[in-house]
C-alpha positions in Angstrom: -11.6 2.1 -1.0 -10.5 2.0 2.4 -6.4 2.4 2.6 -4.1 1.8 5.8 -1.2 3.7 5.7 1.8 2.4 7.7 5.2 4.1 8.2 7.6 4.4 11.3 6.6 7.4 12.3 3.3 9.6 12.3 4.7 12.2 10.0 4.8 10.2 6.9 1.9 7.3 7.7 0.0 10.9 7.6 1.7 12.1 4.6 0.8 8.6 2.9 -2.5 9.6 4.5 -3.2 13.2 2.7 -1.8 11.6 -0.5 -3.9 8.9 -0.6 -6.9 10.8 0.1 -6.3 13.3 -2.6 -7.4 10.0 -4.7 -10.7 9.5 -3.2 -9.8 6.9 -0.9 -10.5 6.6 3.4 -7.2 6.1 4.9 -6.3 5.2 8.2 -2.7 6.6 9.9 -0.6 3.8 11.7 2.7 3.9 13.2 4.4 1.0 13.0 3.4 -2.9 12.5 2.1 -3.9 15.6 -0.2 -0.5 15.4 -1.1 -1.6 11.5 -2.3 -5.4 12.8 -4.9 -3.5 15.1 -6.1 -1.1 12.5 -6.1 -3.4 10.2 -8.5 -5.6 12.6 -10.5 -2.6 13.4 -10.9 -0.6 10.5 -10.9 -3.5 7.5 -8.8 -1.7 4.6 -9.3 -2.8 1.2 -5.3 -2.1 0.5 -1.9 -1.2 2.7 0.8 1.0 2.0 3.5 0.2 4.1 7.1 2.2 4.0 9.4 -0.5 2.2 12.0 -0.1 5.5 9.0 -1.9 7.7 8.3 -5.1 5.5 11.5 -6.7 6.3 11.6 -10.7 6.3 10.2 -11.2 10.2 7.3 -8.3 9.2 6.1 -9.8 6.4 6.1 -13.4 7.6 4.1 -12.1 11.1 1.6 -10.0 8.5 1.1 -13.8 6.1 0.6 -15.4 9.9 -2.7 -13.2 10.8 -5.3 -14.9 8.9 -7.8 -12.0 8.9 -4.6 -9.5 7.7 -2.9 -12.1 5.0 -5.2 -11.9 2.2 -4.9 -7.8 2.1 -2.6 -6.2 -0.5 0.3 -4.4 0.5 2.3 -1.8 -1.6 5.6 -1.0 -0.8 6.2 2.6 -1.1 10.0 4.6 -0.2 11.4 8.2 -0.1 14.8 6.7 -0.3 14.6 3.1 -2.5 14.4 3.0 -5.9 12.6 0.0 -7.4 15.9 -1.7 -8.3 17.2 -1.5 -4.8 13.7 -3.3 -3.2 13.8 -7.3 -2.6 10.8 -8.7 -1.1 12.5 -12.3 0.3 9.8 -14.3 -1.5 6.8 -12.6 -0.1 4.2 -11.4 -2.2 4.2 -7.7 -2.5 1.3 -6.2 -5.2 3.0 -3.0 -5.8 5.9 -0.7 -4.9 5.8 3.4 -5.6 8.8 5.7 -5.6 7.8 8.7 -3.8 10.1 11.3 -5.2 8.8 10.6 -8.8 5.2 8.7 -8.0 2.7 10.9 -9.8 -1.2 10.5 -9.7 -1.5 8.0 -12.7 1.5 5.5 -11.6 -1.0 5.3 -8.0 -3.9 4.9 -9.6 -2.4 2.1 -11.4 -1.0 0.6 -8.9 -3.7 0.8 -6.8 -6.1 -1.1 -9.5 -3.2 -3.9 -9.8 -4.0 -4.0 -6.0 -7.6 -4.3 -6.9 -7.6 -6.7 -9.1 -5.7 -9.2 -6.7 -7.7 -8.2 -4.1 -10.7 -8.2 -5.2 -11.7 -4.7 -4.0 -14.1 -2.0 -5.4 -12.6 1.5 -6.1 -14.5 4.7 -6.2 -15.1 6.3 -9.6 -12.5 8.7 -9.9 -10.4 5.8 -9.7 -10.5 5.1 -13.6 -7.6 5.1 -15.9 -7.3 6.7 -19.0 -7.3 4.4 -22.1 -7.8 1.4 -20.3 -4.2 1.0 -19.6 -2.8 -2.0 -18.0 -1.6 -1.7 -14.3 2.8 -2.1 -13.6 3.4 -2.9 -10.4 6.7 -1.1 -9.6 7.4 2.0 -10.8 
């Protein structure tokens, strides 16, 4: 699974990076949104985790406009935000983490949620446990 990880600055889009990878998965590092349209041009990702602070209203209706870029999920993840404080302004969102208390099974299931809509293939060690069904916000 190929996963673009956007923040606003290179420190935690390559924090999002090392996480990510600890799951199996290819990420790609980008700083900002107009870096994540090009990456995501380039380098295809199956899913995008995009610091919540970026996706505001003008973001998110910029990223729907981009018709090779509108069908890929994005989760929302924040260091700060819990997930009562998010609003998405009627954009569809397939996920948000919590950083602070994300662990490696609330990723994994968000990640498949991300899948499923997505249509995506994830590598093996991407199972869950039990079969259990994926929450989107944790």
């Amino acid at each position: 699974m190929r996963v673009l990880c956007v923040a606003r600055h290179s420190f935690l889009s390559g924090h999002l990076c090392q996480y990510f990878s600890t799951l199996d998965a290819e990420t790609h590092a980008a700083v900002g949104l107009q870096e994540a349209i090009s990456l995501a041009r380039s380098q295809r990702p199956d899913v995008v985790v995009c610091d919540y602070d970026l996706l505001s209203k003008a973001a998110l209706d910029r990223w729907e406009r981009e018709s090779s870029l509108a069908s890929l999920p994005v989760i929302a993840v924040s260091l700060t935000r819990r997930p009562e404080e998010v609003h998405f302004d009627g954009h569809t969102v397939a996920g948000f983490l919590y950083l602070p208390t994300l662990t490696r099974d609330d990723a994994l299931r968000v990640l498949s949620a991300a899948r499923r809509a997505g249509g995506v293939s994830l590598p093996h060690s991407f199972t869950l446990s039990g079969g259990a069904s994926a929450p989107l916000a944790h």
